[in-house]
C-alpha positions in Angstrom: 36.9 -61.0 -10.6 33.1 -60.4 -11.4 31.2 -62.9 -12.4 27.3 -63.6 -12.9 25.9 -66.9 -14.1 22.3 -67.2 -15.2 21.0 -64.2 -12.1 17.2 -63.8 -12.3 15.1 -62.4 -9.9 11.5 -61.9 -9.9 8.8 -59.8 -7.5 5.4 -62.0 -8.1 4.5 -62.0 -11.8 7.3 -58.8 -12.7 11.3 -60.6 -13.8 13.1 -57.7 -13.1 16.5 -59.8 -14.0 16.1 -62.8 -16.2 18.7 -65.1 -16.8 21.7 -62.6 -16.5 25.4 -63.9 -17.2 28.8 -62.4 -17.5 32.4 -62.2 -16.3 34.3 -59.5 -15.5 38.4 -59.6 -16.0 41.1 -57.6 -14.2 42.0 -54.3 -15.4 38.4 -54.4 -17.1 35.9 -51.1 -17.0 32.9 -52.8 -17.9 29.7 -50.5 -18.4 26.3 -52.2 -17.5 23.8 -49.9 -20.3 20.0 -49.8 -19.9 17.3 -47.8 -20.3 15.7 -46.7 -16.8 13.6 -50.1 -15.1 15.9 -52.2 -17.2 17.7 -54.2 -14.2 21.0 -52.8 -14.0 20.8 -51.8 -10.3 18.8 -54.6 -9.4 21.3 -56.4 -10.9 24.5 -54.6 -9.7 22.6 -55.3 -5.9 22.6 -59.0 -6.3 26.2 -59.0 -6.9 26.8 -56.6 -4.0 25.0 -58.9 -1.9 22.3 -56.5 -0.9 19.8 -58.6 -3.0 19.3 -62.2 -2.8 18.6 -63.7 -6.3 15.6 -65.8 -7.1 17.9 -68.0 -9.4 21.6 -68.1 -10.2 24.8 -67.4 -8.9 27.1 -64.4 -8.4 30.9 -64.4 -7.4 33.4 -61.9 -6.3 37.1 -62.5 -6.9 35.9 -66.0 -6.3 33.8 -66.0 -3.5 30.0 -66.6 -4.1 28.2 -63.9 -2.8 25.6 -66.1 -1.1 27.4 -68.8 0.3 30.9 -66.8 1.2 29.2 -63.4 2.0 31.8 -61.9 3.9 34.6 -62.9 1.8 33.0 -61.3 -1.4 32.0 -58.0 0.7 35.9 -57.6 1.7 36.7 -58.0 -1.7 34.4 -55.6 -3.0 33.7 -51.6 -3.0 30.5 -50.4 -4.3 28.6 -47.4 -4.6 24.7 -47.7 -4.9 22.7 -45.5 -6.1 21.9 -42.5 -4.2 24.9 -43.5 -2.2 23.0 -43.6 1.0 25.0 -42.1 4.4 24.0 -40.6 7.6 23.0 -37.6 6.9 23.4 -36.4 11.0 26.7 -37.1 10.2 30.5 -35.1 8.9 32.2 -36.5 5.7 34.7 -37.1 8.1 32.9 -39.2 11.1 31.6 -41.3 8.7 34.7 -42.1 6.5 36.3 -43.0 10.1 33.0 -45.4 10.6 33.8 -46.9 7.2 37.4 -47.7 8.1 36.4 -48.8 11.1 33.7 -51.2 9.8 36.4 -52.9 7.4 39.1 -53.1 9.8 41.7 -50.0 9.0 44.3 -50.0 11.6 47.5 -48.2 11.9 49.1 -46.4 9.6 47.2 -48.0 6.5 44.2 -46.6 8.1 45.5 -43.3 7.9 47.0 -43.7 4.4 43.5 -44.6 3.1 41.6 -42.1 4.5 44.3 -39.3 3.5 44.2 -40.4 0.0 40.4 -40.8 -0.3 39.6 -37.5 0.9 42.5 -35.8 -1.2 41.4 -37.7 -4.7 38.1 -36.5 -4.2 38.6 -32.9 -2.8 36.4 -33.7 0.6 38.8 -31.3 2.8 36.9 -28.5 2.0 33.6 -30.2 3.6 35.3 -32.9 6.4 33.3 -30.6 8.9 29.7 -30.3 7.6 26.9 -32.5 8.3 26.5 -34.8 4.8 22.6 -33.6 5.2 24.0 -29.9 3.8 26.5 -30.9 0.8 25.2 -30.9 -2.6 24.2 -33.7 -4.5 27.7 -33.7 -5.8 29.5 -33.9 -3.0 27.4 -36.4 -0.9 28.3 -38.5 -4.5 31.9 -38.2 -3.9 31.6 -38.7 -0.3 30.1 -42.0 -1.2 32.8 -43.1 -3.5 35.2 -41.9 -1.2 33.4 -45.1 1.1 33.5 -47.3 -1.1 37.2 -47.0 -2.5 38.7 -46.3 1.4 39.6 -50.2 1.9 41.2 -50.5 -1.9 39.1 -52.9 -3.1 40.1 -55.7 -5.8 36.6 -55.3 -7.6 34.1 -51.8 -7.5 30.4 -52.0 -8.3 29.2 -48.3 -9.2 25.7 -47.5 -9.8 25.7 -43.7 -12.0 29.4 -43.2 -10.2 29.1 -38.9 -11.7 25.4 -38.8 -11.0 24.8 -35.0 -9.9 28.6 -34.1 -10.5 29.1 -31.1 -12.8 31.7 -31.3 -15.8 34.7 -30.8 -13.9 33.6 -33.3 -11.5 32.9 -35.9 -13.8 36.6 -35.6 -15.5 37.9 -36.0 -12.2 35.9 -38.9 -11.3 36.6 -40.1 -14.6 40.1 -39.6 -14.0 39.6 -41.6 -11.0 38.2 -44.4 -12.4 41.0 -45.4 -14.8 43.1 -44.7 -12.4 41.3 -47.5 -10.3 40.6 -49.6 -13.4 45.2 -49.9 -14.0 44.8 -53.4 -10.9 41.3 -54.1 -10.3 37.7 -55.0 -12.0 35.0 -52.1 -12.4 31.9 -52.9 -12.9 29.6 -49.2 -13.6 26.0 -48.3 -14.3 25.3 -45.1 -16.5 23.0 -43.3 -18.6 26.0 -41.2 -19.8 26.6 -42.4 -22.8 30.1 -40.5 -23.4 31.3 -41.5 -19.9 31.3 -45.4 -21.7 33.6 -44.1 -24.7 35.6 -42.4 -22.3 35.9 -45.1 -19.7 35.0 -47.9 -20.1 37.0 -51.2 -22.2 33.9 -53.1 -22.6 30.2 -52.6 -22.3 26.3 -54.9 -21.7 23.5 -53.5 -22.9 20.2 -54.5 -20.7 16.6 -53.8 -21.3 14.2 -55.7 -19.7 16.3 -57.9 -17.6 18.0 -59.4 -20.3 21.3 -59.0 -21.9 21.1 -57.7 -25.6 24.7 -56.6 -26.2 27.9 -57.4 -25.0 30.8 -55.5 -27.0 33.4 -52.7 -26.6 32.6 -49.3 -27.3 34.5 -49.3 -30.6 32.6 -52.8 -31.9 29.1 -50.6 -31.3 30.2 -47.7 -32.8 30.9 -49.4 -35.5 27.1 -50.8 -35.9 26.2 -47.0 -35.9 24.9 -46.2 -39.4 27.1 -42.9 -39.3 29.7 -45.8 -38.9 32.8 -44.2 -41.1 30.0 -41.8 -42.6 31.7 -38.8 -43.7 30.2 -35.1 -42.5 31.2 -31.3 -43.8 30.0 -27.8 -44.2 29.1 -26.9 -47.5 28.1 -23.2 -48.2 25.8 -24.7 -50.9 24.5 -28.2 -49.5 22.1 -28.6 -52.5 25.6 -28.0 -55.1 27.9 -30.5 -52.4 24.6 -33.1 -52.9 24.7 -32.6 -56.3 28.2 -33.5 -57.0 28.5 -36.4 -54.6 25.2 -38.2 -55.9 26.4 -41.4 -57.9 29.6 -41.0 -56.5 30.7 -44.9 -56.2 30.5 -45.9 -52.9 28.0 -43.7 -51.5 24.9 -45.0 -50.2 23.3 -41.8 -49.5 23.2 -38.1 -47.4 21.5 -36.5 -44.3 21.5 -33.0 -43.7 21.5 -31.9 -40.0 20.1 -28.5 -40.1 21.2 -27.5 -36.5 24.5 -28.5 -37.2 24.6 -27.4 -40.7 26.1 -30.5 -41.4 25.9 -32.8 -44.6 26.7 -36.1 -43.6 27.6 -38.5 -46.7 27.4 -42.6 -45.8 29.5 -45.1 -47.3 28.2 -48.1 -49.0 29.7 -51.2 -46.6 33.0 -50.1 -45.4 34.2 -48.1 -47.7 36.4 -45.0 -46.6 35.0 -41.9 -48.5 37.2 -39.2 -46.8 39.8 -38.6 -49.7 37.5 -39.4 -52.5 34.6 -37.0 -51.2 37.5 -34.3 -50.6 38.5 -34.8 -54.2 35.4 -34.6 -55.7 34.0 -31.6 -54.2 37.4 -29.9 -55.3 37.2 -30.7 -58.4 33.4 -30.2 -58.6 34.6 -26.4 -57.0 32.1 -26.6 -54.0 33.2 -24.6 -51.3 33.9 -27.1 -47.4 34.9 -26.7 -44.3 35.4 -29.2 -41.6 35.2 -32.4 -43.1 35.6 -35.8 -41.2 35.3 -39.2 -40.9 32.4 -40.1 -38.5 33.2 -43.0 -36.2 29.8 -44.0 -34.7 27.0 -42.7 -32.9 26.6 -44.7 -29.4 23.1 -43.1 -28.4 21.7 -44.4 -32.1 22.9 -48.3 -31.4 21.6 -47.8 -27.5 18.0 -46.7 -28.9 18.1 -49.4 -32.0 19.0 -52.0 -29.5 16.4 -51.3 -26.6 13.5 -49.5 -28.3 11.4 -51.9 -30.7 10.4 -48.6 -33.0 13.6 -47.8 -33.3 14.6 -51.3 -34.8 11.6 -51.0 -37.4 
């Protein structure tokens, strides 16, 4: 539905994108990761069509995006970022300019725009110029453009950029919703929104791929990885009775949190044996867990050489 082969593009000596490739399935939610300047919206635009690559290829539900432009276009919704509009103009005159640049007739038209303008909760604002909305709502108005002709495949660039919390659920919401009969290709610095969202995710820095996974396979190269965390009245006691345990590799105390986390040696699961130890060691806990991974740790490890050291 999505596919990239080998995109690069340059601006005189600076590669911006080099040598890009990937495929995105049906029913995928695929999250492009990158630290900011890492190519994900330069990328994202080459697929769109706005950008013409330097070298490579880039299809949409099977059309090359060079070579069968306005096949791929109809085929495609997408959301830069910023989402751009007329800002002179109402939610609603420009939604109708949407429908009427891809072709809404009839009752479909209608259908569309109804259901656009509900699932986002424009009715509220239909009659303001999109120069006056918040940065939230000229968001929503923009994925309200770029969903209107039901798309098979959506490009979004930071899709809950400005939204507050109950926003983003909603949009988040939306996007599974979406997800159930197309392809989703989504930019964000939201590390959360790719647990929540998301069935697979790239990491980018530099204009190069550097991991391709699902959330749960990079959670699981986290070193809190099935690390197992508690509140201990006495940390120094629930240290002392956990050191030399077998299969413990060592401990981290968060002092913010108040949190002693306790790592496992390989995979080992440490949740009952921990529990039974402190018990019978008598050290008083309170909220213990199984950790499954910290996403921002493997992002940093991945794109920051310092980190890796």
């Amino acid at each position: 539905m999505i596919e990239a082969t080998a995109l690069r593009k340059r601006y005189g000596r600076l590669v911006a994108v080099d040598g890009v490739s990937f495929k995105a399935e049906p029913g995928e939610v695929l999250g492009f990761l990158g630290p900011n300047g890492a190519g994900k919206s330069t990328t994202m635009k080459m697929i769109a069509g706005f950008l013409a690559p330097t070298e490579g290829t880039a299809r949409v539900c099977g059309h090359d995006v060079q070579s069968d432009a306005l096949a791929a276009r109809r085929a495609l919704g997408y959301l830069p970022e910023g989402a751009p509009g007329y800002a002179e103009m109402t939610p609603k005159r420009f939604l109708d300019f949407i429908a009427d640049l891809r072709g809404l007739r009839g009752p479909l038209r209608r259908q569309r725009l109804d259901f656009v303008i509900a699932r986002l909760n424009l009715d509220g604002v239909l009659a303001q110029s999109i120069e006056t909305l918040s940065k939230g709502f000229k968001r929503r108005v923009g994925l309200a453009a770029a969903i209107v002709h039901d798309p098979a495949a959506l490009i979004l660039d930071e899709p809950t950029d400005g939204l507050d919390p109950n926003q983003k659920h909603e949009v988040r919401g939306l996007i599974s919703e979406l997800a159930r009969e197309r392809t989703l290709l989504l930019s964000t610095h939201i590390l959360e929104e790719v647990e929540a969202v998301c069935t697979r995710a790239i990491i980018i820095a530099h204009g190069k791929i550097l991991a391709d996974a699902t959330p749960a396979a990079l959670l699981a190269r986290s070193r809190f990885h099935n690390a197992v965390s508690l509140n201990a009245d006495d940390s120094i006691a629930a240290r002392a009775a956990l050191d030399g345990m077998p299969g413990v590799s060592g401990f981290e105390q968060d002092e913010r949190e108040q949190r002693l986390y306790v790592f496992p040696q390989g995979q080992a699961k440490l949740v009952d044996a921990v529990a039974d130890r402190l018990r019978q060691r008598n050290v008083v806990y309170r909220g213990l867990r199984l950790e499954h991974g910290r996403l921002d740790e493997v992002f940093r490890r991945i794109t920051t050489p310092e980190a890796k050291a």
